[in-house]
C-alpha positions as CSV (number, residue, x, y, z in Angstrom):
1,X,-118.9,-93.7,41.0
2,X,-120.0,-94.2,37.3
3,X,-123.2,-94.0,35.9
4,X,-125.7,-96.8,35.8
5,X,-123.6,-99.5,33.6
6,X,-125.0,-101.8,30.9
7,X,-126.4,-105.2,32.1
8,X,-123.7,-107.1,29.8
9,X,-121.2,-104.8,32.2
10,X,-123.3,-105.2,35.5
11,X,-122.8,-109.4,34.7
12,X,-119.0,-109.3,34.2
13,X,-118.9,-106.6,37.3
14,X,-120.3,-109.4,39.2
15,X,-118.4,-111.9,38.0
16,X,-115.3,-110.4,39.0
17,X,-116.4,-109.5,42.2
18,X,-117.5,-112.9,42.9
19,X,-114.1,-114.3,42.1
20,X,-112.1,-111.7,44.2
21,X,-114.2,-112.4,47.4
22,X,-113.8,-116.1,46.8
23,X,-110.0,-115.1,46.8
24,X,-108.7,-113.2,49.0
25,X,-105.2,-111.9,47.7
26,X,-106.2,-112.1,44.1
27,X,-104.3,-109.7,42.2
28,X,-104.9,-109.7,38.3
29,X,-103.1,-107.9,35.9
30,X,-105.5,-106.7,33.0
31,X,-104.3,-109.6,30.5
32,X,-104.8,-112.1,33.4
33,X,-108.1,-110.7,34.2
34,X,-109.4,-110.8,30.3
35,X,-108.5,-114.4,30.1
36,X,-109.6,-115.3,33.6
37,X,-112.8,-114.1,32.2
38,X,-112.7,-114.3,28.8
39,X,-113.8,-111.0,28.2
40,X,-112.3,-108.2,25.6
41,X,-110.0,-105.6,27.3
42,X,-112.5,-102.8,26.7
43,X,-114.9,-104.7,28.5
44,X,-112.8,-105.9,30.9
45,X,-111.0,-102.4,31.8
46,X,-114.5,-101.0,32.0
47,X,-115.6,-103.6,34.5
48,X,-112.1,-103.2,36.7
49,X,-112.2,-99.2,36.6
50,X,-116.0,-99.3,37.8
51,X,-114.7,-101.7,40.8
52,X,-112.4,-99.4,41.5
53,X,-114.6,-96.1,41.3
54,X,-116.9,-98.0,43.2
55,X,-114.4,-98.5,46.0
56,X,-114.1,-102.2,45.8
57,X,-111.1,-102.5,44.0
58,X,-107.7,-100.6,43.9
59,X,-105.1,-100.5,41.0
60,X,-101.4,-99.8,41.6
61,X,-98.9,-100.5,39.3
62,X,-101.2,-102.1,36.3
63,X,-102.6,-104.5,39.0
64,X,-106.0,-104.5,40.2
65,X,-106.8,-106.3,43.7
66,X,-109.4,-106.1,46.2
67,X,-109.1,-102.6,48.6
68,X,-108.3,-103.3,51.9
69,X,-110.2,-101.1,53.3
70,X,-113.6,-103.2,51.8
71,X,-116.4,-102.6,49.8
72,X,-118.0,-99.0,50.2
73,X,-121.4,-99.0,49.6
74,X,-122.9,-96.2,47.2
């Protein structure tokens, strides 16, 4: 897993973590997820590549959704 992120990118990591377990099935592409958020695409990839580091997310084919598998704790 990443470093320790900045707080702006700990907020939006939260943020988008909120909104996928709120839905299940959500699958965002990164121009969905930037305007879901309204948050640059630096920011944004940043955010979505820590998730998926972190085990929470999983990216195939430029689409980032929840892993099945769940959330693995650091």
């Amino acid at each position: 897993m990443p470093t320790n992120p900045s707080v702006h990118m700990q907020h939006l990591c939260i943020r988008i973590t909120c909104e996928y377990l709120e839905m299940p099935g959500l699958a965002l592409t990164l121009p969905q997820a930037t305007h879901l958020w309204s948050a640059d695409a630096e920011s944004c990839t940043k955010a979505l590549e820590w998730l998926v580091a972190s085990g929470f997310l999983r990216s195939a084919g430029g689409t980032y959704r929840r892993d099945s598998a769940g959330y693995r704790a650091a």
